[in-house]
N, C-alpha and C positions, 0 to 999 in steps of 0.2 A: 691467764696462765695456761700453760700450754698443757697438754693431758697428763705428759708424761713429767711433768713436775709436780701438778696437781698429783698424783701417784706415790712419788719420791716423797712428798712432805709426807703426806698420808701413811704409808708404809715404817718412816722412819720414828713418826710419830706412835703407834702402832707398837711399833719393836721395843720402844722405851717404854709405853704403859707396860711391857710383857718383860720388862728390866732382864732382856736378854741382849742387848745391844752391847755392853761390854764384858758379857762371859767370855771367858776363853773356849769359843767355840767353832772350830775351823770350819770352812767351806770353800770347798774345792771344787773347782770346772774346769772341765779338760773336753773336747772336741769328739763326738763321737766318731767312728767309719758309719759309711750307709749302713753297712750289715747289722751296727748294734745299734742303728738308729731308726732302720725300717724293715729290717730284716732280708728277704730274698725276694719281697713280690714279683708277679709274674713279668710285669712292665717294666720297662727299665727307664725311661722318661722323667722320672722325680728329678729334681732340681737337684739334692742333693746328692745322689747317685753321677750328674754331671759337672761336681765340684764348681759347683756354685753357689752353694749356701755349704753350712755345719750347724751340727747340731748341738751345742755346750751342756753339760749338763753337772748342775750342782749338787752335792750330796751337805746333808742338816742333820746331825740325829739319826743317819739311817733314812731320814728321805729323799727323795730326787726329785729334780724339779729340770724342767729343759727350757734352752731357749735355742729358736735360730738366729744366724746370725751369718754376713758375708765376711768375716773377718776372723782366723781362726787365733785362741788363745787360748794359755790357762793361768789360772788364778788362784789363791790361798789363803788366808788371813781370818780375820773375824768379823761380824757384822758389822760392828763398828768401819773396818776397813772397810769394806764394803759400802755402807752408806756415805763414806769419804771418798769414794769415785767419783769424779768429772764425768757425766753424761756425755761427754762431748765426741766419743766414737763409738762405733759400732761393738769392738769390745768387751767395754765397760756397761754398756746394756748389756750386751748380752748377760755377762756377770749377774747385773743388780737384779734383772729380771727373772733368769734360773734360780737366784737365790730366794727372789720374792715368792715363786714356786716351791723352792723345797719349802721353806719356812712354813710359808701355808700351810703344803699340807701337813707338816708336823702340829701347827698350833691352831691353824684357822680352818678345817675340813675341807681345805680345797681338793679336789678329785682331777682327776684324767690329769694328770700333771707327765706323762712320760707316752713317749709319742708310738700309736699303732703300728704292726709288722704285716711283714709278708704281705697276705693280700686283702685285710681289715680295712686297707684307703676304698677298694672299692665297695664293700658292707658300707663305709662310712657316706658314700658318695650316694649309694641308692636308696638310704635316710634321708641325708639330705635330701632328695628330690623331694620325698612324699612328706617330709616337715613343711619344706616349703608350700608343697600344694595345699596341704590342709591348712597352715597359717594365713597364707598371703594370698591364694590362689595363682589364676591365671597373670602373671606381670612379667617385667621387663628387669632381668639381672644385670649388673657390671661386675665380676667377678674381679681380684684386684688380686693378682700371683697365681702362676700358673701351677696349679693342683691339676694333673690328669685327669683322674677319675673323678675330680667334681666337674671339670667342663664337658665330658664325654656324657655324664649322666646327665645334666641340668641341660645341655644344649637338645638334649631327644624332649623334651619337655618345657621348653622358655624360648623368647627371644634372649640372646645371651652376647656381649659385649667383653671381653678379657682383656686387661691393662697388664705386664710384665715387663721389669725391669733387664733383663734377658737378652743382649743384642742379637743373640743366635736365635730369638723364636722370633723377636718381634716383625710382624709381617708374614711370619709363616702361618696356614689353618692347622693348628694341632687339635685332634682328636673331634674334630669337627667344628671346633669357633676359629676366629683369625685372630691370631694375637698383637694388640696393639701396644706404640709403646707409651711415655709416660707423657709423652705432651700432650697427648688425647684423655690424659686422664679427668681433666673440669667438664669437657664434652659426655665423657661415659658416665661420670656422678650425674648431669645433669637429667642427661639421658634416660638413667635408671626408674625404674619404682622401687627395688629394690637392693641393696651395695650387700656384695657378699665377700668378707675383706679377712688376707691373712691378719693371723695375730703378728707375723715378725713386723710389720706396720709399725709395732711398737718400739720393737729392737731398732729399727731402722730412724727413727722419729721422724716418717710421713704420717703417721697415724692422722694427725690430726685435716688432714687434708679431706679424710672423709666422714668427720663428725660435721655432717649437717643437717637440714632439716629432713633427710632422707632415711628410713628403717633399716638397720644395718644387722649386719651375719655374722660375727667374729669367727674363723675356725684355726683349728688350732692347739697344744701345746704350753706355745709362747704365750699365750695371754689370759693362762691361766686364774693364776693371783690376782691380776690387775681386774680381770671382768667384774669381779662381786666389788671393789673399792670403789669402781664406775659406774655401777649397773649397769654395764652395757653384757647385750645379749651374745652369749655364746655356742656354739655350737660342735662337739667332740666326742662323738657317743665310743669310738672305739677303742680310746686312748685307755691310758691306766693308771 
């Protein structure tokens, strides 16, 4: 089963033991701008700031929950609708997966569910480095989505490798790695000791291309909710 269905059952399962799955309980996503998405940082290089991702975010109760996503939409209904979406575009992830964040955080303590401003990517990026040093030590990253300030941090400190779906970066060196595209992607998992992978992996359903015998990084927003039903490890100290 593939992660992201492994997830869906899990989740929907989940929302019926919490016999909220047919309250009349709307959840709405709608697209953020960069501005209310990451605010004003000093960089302008984010992905989403060059309209190429969005940011969805769904509101539960008064909570929010974000997902990115390459495909802009908005949505309404109840969890039940919700859980009645087709996986099958980018969307409709988006949708199940903000909503799997707000829900969270309203019933399951899920935290950092709304994504850092201004200039918190780079606070987050020079954690990151020194988590990594102190877990993992000295080794060899594949970074997978072009995050600026994690590759500008992690490349002064690692051998470092970046996969990006992006046709404008790929093959440019931004912020000091060379971005590669995605046919080199089996090459730089291989490559790695380390896989340091966005959450929209999920949105996107590559995820699962990098669940292997390899220690992985989730960072991220998007993969909120999903991390604790996976155990997999995540990593978003400046989110909210």
């Amino acid at each position: 089963m593939q992660a992201l269905d492994s997830i869906r059952t899990q989740v929907i399962s989940h929302w019926k033991e919490l016999n909220i799955l047919q309250e009349k309980i709307i959840v709405s996503a709608k697209p953020l701008t960069p501005e209310e998405a990451i605010g004003t940082p000093d960089d302008t290089d984010y992905p989403i700031q060059q309209g190429k991702e969005y940011l969805m975010e769904a509101t539960f109760n008064g909570h929010k929950g974000q997902a990115f996503t390459g495909n802009r939409g908005t949505f309404s209904g109840t969890l039940a609708d919700v859980a009645a979406l087709p996986l099958t575009n980018d969307l409709n992830r988006a949708v199940f997966i903000a909503t799997l964040n707000a829900v969270g955080s309203a019933y399951d303590n899920t935290t950092n569910t709304i994504h850092c401003k201004d200039n918190e990517p780079k606070q987050c990026a020079q954690q990151l480095r020194e988590f990594i040093q102190q877990k993992y030590g000295k080794c060899r990253i594949t970074i997978i989505g072009f995050q600026p300030a994690m590759a500008e941090a992690l490349q002064a400190g690692f051998e470092v490798r970046l996969i990006d779906l992006n046709p404008k970066n790929i093959g440019q060196v931004k912020r000091g790695v060379l971005i590669e595209g995605k046919e080199k992607t089996d090459d730089a998992v291989q490559w790695a000791d380390l896989l340091l992978v966005t959450g929209t992996t999920l949105a996107n359903n590559s995820i699962d291309l990098f669940l292997t015998e390899k220690p992985v990084i989730f960072y991220g927003t998007t993969i909120a909710g999903a991390a604790p039903y996976m155990n997999w490890e995540r990593f978003c100290p400046m989110s909210k």
